[in-house]
N, C-alpha and C positions, 0 to 999 in steps of 0.2 A: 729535538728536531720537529714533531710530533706532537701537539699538542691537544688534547680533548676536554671541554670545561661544561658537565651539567648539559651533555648532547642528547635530544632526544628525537624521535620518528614515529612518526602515525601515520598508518595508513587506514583510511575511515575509522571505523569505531574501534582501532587495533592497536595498542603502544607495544611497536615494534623495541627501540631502544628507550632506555630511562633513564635520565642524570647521570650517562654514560661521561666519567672523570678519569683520565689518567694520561703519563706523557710518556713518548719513546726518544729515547737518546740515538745520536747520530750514529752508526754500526751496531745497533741493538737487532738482534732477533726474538720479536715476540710471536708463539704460537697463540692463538685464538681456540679454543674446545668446546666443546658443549651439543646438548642436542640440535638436532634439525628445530629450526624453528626459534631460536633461542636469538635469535639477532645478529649472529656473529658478519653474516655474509652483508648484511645490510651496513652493519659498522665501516666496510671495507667501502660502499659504494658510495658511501658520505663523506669517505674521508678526500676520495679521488674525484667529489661532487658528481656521480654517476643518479645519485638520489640525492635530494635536498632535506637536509635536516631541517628539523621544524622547532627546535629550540636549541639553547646552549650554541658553542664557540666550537670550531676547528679550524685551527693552525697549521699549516705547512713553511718553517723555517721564516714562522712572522707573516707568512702569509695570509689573514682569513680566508677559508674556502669558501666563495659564493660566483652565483651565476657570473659575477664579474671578473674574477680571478680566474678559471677554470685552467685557461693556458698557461700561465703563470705556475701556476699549480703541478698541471697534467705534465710540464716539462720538468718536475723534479720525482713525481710518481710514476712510477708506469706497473699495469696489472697484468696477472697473471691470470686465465679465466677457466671456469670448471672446466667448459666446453670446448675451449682449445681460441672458436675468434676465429681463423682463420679463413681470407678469402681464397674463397675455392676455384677460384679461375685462375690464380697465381701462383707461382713456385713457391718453394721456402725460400729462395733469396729473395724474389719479389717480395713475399711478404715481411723479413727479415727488415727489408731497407724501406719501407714503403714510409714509414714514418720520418727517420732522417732525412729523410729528401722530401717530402712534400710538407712537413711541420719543422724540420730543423733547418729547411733549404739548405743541405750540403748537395755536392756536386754527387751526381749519380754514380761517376769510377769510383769516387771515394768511398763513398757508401758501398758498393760493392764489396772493393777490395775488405771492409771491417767487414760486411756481414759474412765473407765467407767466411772470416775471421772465427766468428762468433758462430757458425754454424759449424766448422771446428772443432769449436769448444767443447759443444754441446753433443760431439762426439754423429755428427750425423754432416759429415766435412761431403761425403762421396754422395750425398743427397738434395745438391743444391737444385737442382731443374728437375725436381722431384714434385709433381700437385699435391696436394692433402688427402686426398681420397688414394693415392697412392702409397702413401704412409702409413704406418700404424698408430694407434692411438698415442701412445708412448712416444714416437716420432715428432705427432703433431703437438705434443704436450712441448717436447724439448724444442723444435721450430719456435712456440710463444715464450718460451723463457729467453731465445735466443731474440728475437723482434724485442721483448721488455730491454734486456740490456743494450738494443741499440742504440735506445734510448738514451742511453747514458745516464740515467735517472741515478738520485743520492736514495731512492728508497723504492721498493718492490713490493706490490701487495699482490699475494698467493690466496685465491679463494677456492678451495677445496678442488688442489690443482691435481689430486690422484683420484677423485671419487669416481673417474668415469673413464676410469682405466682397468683391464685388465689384471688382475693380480700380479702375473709373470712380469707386465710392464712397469708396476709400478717403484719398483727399486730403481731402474734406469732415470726415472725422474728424479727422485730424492736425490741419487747422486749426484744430479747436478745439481740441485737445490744447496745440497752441503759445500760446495764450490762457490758458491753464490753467498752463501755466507760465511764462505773461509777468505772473501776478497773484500769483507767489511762492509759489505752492503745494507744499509738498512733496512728490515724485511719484517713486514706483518703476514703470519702465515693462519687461514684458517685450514685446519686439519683433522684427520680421524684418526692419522698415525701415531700414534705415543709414543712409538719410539723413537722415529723423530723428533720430536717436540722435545723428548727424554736428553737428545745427543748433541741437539742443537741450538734449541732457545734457551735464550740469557733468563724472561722470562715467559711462563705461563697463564694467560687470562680465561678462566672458568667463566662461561656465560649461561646463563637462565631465565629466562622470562623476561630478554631485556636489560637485562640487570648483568654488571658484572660482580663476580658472587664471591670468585679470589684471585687473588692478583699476588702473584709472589715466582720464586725462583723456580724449574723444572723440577728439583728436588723436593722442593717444600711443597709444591701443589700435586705432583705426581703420587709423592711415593708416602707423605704425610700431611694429608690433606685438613685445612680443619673444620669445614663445613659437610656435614653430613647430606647434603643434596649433590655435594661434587667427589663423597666418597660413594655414591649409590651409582652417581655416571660412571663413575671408572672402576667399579667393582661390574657395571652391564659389560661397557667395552673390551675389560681387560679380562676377563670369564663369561665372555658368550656360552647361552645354553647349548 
């Protein structure tokens, strides 16, 4: 669905990503890991043209991503953002439907009626006329996964959708995350969770300097890693001092 061929990204004198190669299959959940800094969150914003790569191919379902596609594109991606996104002058249903209706042009009851739907879902149904600053982190997290789905999007990209949450909060998110990919949804996740990544990606992408370092199953890179830079990362993460 998914396609990446020899992608890469500079920012001045900086190679962010490098002959960044590989594909995702349509209902694949791949986790993205690695340190800060390593290009993961940048791969995500290339893929949805949030940033313009600067060399190699990105495909969405045969589509090239470039400044000309974007729409084309953006209606089959929708993201998920550290920071939540959310406008602050608007409910969560406002914000929920704000896409359908002014990029999907459906009719405003309709979109209502799904987004309560989908705010439902996401277990926050008695929170519709609720603002953001009303919400808790965790709230506002579940409101942006609920706006991605009403998109209707074949694929979801998660950039490090728990890092600026709360601890307590951040299990109510994952469990809709795992909902989300129990409905077959295509989903690139960057994450710090392993256990997640453990429970729920088909596979896992080790990144480093740019570079993707391994590329194999949750099992195979989590638990029997075979590059020693991606058993140092998860010997720091998974035994903090």
């Amino acid at each position: 669905m998914i396609t990446l061929k020899n992608v890469s990204k500079i920012f001045g004198d900086r190679t962010v990503l490098r002959d960044i190669t590989f594909e995702i299959a349509k209902g694949e959940v791949i986790c993205l890991i690695g340190s800060s800094g390593s290009g993961k969150s940048t791969l995500l914003r290339c893929i949805n043209g949030l940033e313009r790569h600067d060399g190699g191919d990105i495909t969405v379902e045969g589509i090239p991503v470039s400044p000309q596609t974007l729409k084309g594109v953006r209606s089959k991606i929708a993201m998920v953002f550290q920071r939540f996104n959310l406008f602050p002058h608007r409910t969560a249903l406002q914000n929920v439907i704000e896409g359908p209706v002014h990029v999907l042009g459906r009719a405003p009851r309709d979109a209502e009626k799904a987004g309560r739907s989908l705010l439902e879902r996401v277990g926050l149904g008695d929170r519709c006329d609720a603002y953001p600053s009303e919400l808790s982190g965790g709230e506002q997290q579940r409101v942006g996964i609920a706006r991605a789905l009403a998109m209707n999007p074949t694929a979801i990209l998660f950039d490090e959708p728990t890092s600026a949450l709360d601890p307590e909060r951040v299990g109510e998110v994952l469990k809709v995350m795992r909902g989300v990919a129990a409905d077959g949804i295509t989903m690139i996740v960057v994450t710090h969770e392993m256990s997640f990544a453990r429970q729920v990606a088909d596979r896992v992408l080790f990144m480093d300097d740019g570079y993707i370092v391994e590329n194999g199953s949750a099992e195979e890179v989590l638990t029997r890693p075979r590059v020693a830079r991606t058993r140092e990362f998860l010997d720091r993460v998974l035994n903090p001092v």
